[in-house]
C-alpha positions, -999 to 999 in steps of 0.1 A, spaced: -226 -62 -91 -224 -33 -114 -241 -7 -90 -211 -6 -72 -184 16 -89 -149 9 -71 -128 42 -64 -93 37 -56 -73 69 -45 -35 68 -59 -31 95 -33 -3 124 -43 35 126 -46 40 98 -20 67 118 -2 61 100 33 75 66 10 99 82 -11 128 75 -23 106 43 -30 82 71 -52 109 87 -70 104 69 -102 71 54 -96 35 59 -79 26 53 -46 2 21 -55 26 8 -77 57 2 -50 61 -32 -49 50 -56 -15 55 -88 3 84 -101 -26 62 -99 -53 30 -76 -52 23 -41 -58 4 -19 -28 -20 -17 -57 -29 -53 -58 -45 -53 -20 -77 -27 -28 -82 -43 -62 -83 -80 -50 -104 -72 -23 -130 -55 -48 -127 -87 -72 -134 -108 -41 -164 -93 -37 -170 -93 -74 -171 -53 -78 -151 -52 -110 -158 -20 -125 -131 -5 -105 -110 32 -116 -76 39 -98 -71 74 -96 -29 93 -97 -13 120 -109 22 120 -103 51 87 -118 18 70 -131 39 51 -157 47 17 -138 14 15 -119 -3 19 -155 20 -8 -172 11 -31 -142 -25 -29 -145 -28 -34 -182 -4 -65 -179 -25 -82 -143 -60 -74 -149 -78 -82 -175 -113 -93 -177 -130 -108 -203 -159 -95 -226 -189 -107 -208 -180 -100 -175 -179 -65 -179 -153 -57 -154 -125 -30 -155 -93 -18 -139 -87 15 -152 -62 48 -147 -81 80 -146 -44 106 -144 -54 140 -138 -62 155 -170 -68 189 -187 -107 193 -196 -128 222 -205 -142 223 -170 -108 218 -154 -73 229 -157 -55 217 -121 -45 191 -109 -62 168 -87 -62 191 -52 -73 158 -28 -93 131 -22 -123 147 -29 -112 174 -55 -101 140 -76 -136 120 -72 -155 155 -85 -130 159 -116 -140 125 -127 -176 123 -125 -176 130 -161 -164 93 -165 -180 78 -132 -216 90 -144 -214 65 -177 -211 37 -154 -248 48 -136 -235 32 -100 -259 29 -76 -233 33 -49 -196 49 -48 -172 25 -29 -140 47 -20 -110 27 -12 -69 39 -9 -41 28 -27 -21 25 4 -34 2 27 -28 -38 38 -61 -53 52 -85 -80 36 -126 -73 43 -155 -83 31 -162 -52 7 -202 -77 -2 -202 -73 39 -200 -38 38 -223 -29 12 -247 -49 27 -244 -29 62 -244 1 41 -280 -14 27 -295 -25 64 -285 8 78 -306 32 55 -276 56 57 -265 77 29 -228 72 38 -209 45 58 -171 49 67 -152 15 76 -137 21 110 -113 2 128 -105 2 167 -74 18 176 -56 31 213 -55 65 224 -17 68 206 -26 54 174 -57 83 175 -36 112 175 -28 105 143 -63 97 125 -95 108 118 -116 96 151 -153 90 151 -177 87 178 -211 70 176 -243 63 190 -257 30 205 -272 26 166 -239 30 150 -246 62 133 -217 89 137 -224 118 151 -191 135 156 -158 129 135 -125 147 145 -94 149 123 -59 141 139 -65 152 176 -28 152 183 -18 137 221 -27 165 241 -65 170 232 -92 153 255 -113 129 231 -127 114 261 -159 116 246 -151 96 218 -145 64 234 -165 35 220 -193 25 244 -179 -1 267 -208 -27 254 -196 -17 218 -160 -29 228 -142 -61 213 -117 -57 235 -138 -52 270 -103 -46 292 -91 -13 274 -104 17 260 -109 18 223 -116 43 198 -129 42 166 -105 55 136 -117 61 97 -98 39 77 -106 65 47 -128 36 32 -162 48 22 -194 36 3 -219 66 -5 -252 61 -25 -245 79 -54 -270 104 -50 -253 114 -19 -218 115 -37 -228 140 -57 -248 162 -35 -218 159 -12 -193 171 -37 -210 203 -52 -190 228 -29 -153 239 -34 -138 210 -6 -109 192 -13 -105 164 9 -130 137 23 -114 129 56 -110 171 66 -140 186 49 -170 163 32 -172 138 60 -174 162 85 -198 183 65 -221 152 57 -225 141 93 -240 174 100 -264 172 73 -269 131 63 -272 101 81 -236 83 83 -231 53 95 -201 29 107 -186 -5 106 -168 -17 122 -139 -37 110 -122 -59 134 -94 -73 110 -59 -69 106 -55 -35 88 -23 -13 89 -16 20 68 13 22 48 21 59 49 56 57 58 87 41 51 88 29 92 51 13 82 59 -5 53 93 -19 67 74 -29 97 44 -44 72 69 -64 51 92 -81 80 67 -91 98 53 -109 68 81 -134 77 70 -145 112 52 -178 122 19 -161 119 17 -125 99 -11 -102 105 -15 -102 73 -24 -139 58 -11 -140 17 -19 -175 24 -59 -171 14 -75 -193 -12 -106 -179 -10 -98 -145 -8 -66 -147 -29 -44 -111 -37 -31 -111 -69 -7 -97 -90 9 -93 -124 16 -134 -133 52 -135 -145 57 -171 -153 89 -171 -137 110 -207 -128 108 -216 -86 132 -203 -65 165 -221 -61 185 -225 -33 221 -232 -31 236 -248 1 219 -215 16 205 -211 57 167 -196 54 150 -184 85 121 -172 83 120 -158 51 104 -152 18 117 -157 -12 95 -150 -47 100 -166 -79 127 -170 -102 156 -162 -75 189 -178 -72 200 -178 -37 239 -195 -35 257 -204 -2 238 -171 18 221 -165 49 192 -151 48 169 -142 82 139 -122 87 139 -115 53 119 -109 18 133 -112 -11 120 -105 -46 118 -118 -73 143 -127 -98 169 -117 -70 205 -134 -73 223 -138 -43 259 -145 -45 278 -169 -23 289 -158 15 262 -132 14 242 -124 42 206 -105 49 187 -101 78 158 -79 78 157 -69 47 138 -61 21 151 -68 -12 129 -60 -41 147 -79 -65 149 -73 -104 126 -62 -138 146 -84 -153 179 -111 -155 212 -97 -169 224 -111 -200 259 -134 -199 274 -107 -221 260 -80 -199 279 -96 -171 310 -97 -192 305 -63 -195 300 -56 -164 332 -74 -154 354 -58 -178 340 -25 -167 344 -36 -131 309 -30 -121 289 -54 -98 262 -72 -114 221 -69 -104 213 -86 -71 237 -89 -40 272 -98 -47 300 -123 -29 304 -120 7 278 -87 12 263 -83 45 233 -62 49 210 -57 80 179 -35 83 173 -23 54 158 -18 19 172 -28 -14 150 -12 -42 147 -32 -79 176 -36 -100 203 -23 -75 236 -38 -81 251 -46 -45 293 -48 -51 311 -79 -33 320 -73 2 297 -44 7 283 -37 45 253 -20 48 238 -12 81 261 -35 102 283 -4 112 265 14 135 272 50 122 248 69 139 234 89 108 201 110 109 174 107 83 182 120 50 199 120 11 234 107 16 239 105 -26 240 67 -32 212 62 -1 191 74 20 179 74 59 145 73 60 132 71 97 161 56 108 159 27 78 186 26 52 168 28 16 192 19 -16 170 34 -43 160 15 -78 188 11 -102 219 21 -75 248 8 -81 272 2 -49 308 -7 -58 325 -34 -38 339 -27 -5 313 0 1 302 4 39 268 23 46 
């Protein structure tokens, strides 16, 4: 399917998810014990075997770049791609990517050798599987020059989003950006005979996933407009013919670190929204050829654990846990997220560490930690409590952590000495 050229937006500095994008890119923060956000856009493309596929960052682009290389590799004949395009200084262009559509229109230098028939737009931030061959097909059938995936959301969820309303033939003819609470969108219901759910009113919400012709692409992008969800999709619906489809699958955003706690925990219940559990449509990831999991006389409930984790005498409940984590005996996690490690420590590292009194990676002797996030590599002392004391903090840097809406976040490569209480 080479006339489909895959577009995935890194998006910017990630500050809605940091401290988890202080030292790397938004795509690249790892998901679900052993993936990367990254992973979810680019299986669904090779699913639908659209392989020629360019992710586009600017800022920490280091570990998302060192992933890619080391997961995706095609062979010769198949033509197939996974590529970085970082924002770069050319004779044209000096800045740095200004938004979603300032980054497409720097790029077109590289997209054009490629000659796509059609532009499929996808972000970096996003957990849902679809049927991208679906799509394109729609796209097709429809004789439009652009169609924007939607997905059905309530009137809370559409304050926040771009909202689109339609006719009877699916074309949009109106699209409105983040309406707030307040403003009447009335009009933007969907049709009651459009409904899936016939018992409540529904509106339709971009989920900033786009497939132009390529013609259309470029006539869309020869003005000075930044963004595709505030200024060309507008702009086009006045002008083109844009259609929707509409998606009626799981799909969540993970634009905050509320949403991607949320995302992850629930990964862990009887039945996720989100199924890793696919062998058809299979996510993967960077293959690590890492030992099974062990368990040590430890109580899992409803849990994850990756591979290569050593999990002694612990209780561990409504939890995901990395991989190569190391759990010490007496510990105990429930909802959390633990990210686990790059690598194991050495014996004579952990001599080290014990002469110099420092805990080792992973979560040490008799820790207890509730609600929270443990980034990779953060050495968690014996006896440390972390979110079990109800302290009442508000959101922000306290040195060693951080609150981030109302979740405590120990960031990559922290080391907590033992007795510590967050």
């Amino acid at each position: 399917m080479s006339e489909v050229l895959s577009i995935v937006l890194g998006g910017g500095k990630g500050t809605r998810l940091f401290p988890l994008t202080q030292e790397r890119a938004k795509p690249a923060v790892p998901f679900g014990g052993k993936f990367r956000l990254v992973d979810i856009p680019i299986s669904n493309c090779i699913n639908a075997d659209f392989k020629q596929i360019y992710i586009l960052t600017q800022f920490n682009s280091a570990s998302l770049h060192m992933h890619l290389a080391q997961t995706y590799v095609f062979d010769t004949f198949s033509n197939g791609f996974v590529e970085i395009l970082a924002a770069e200084q050319t004779f044209e262009h000096s800045s740095w990517y200004e938004g979603t559509a300032d980054a497409v229109r720097k790029n077109f230098i590289h997209f054009r050798t490629q000659n796509p028939s059609y532009y499929l737009v996808l972000s970096g931030d996003q957990l849902y599987r679809m049927d991208l061959k679906d799509l394109l097909k729609k796209h097709k059938d429809s004789g439009a020059a652009i169609t924007i995936a939607c997905t059905t959301v309530s009137r809370e969820d559409a304050s926040q989003l771009g909202i689109l309303r339609i006719n009877k033939n699916s074309d949009i003819i109106e699209f409105l950006e983040k309406p707030g609470s307040t403003r009447d969108i009335g009009e933007f219901k969907v049709p009651p005979e459009l409904r899936f759910d016939k018992n409540r009113e529904e509106y339709l919400a971009s989920m900033g996933i786009y497939i132009f012709n390529a013609a259309a692409m470029e006539s869309c992008l020869t003005n000075e407009y930044t963004d595709f969800g505030k200024e060309i999709i507008p702009a086009a619906i006045e002008n083109l013919k844009v259609n929707a489809y509409v998606f009626n699958g799981y799909w969540e955003d993970i634009g905050t670190i509320r949403n991607f706690y949320e995302a992850n925990i629930n990964l862990t219940t009887l039945k996720p929204n989100f199924d890793f559990y696919d062998e058809d449509r299979p996510i993967y990831t960077h293959m690590r050829n890492l030992p099974p999991s062990k368990m040590n006389f430890s109580n899992m409930n409803q849990s994850i654990a990756a591979e290569g984790c050593i999990i002694t005498n612990a209780s561990i409940t409504y939890s995901v846990v990395g991989v190569r984590t190391i759990i010490e005996s007496g510990a105990s996690l429930n909802g959390v997220i633990c990210m686990g490690a790059d690598f194991y420590e050495t014996e004579e590292r952990r001599r080290q560490n014990a002469e110099n009194r420092l805990p080792n990676i992973g979560i040490g002797k008799g820790a207890i930690i509730k609600g929270a996030i443990i980034d990779k590599n953060a050495c968690i002392g014996e006896g440390c409590r972390i979110g079990v004391d109800n302290l009442n903090r508000a959101d922000g840097n306290y040195g060693h952590y951080y609150i981030v809406d109302g979740i405590i976040v120990i960031p990559k490569n922290t080391v907590l000495y033992p007795g510590t209480v967050i």
